[in-house]
ROVEXVEX-935918 format. One record per residue (C-alpha): x, y, z; residue in one letter; residue number from 1. Coordinates in steps of 0.02 Angstrom, whole numbers. Each point is the difference from the previous one (the first is absolute). Layout:
<u:X | v:Y | w:Z | residu:A | num:NUM>
...
% end
This chain:
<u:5669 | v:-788 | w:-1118 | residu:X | num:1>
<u:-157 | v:61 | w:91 | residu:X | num:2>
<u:-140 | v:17 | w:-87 | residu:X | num:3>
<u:-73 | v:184 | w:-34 | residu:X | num:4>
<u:-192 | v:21 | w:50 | residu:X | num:5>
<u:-96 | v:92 | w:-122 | residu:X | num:6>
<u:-94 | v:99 | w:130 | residu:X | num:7>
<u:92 | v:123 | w:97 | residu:X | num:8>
<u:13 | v:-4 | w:188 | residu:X | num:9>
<u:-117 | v:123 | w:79 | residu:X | num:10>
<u:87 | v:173 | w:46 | residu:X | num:11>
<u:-52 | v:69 | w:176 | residu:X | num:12>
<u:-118 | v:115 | w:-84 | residu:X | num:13>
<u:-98 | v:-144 | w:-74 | residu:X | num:14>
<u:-17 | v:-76 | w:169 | residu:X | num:15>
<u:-64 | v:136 | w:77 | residu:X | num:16>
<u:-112 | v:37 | w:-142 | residu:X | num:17>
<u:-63 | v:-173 | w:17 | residu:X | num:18>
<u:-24 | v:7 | w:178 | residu:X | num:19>
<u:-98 | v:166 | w:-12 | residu:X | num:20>
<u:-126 | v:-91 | w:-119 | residu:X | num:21>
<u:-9 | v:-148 | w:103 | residu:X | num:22>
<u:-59 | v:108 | w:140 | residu:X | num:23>
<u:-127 | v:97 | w:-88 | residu:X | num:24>
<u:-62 | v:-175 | w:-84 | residu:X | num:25>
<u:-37 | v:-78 | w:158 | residu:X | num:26>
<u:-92 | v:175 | w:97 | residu:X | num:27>
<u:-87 | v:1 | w:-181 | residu:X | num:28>
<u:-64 | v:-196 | w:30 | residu:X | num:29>
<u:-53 | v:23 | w:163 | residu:X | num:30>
<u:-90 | v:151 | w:-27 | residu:X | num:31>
<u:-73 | v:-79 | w:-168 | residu:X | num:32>
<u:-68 | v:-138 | w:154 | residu:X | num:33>
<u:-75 | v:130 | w:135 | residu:X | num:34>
<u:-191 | v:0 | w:3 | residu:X | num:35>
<u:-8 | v:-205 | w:-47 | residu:X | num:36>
<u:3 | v:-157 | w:78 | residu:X | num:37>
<u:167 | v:-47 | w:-84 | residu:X | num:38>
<u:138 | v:-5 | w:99 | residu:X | num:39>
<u:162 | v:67 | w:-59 | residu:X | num:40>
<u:148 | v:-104 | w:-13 | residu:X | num:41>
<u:192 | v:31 | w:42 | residu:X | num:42>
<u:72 | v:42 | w:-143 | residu:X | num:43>
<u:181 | v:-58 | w:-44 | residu:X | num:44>
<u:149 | v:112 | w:-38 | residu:X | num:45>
<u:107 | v:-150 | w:-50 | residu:X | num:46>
<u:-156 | v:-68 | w:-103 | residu:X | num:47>
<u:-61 | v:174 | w:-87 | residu:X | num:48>
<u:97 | v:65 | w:-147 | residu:X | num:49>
<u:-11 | v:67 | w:-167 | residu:X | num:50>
<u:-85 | v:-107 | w:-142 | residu:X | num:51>
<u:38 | v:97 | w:-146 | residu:X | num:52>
<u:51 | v:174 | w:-38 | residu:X | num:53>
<u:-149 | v:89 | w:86 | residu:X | num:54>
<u:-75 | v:-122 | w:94 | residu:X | num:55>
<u:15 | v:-56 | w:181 | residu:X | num:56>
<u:-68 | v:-148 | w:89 | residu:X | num:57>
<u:-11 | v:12 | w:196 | residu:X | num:58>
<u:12 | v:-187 | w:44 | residu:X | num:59>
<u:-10 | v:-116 | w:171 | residu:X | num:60>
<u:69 | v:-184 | w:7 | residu:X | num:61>
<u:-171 | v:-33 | w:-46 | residu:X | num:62>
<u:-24 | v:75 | w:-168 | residu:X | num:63>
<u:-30 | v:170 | w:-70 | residu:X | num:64>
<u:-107 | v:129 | w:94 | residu:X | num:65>
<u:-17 | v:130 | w:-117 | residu:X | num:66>
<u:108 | v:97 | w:-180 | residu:X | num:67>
<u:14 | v:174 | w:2 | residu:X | num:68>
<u:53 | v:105 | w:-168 | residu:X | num:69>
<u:152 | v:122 | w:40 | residu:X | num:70>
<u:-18 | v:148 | w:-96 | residu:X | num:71>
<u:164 | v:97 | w:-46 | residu:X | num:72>
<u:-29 | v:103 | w:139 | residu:X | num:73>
<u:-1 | v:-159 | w:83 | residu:X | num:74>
<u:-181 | v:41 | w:45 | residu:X | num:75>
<u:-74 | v:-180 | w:27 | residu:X | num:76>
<u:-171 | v:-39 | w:-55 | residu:X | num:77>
<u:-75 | v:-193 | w:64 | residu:X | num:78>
<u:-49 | v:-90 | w:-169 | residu:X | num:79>
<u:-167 | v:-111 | w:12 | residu:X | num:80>
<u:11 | v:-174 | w:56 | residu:X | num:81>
<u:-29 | v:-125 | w:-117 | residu:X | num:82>
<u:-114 | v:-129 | w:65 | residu:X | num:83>
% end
């Protein structure tokens, strides 16, 4: 007998939902990046996802690039790096 996952699969909704965030994540890091000398990386779909109820982290193969807070609204705020 197969075993039952505890998570549920994502519904359509949630992946458009997602998708909508991951967009406005990665205009939000490059535009956090205009007027410096930093260049702005290519940010992952496949890498960037949710890290805990509210929190999303917009990834690249090579790490994280930067966590955003999603409000209920889904309103996304980018949370300080810690360095």
């Amino acid at each position: 007998m197969p075993k039952k996952s505890a998570r549920p699969k994502p519904t359509a909704s949630d992946r458009e939902r997602e998708d909508d965030i991951f967009r406005r994540a990665s205009a939000a890091y490059k535009r956090s990046l205009a007027g410096t000398a930093a260049t702005p990386q290519q940010p992952s779909r496949e890498s960037s996802s949710f890290t805990g109820i509210n929190t999303y982290e917009l990834r690249n193969v090579r790490g994280v690039l930067a966590r955003f807070s999603v409000g209920k609204d889904d309103r996304i705020r980018r949370l300080e790096d810690a360095a």
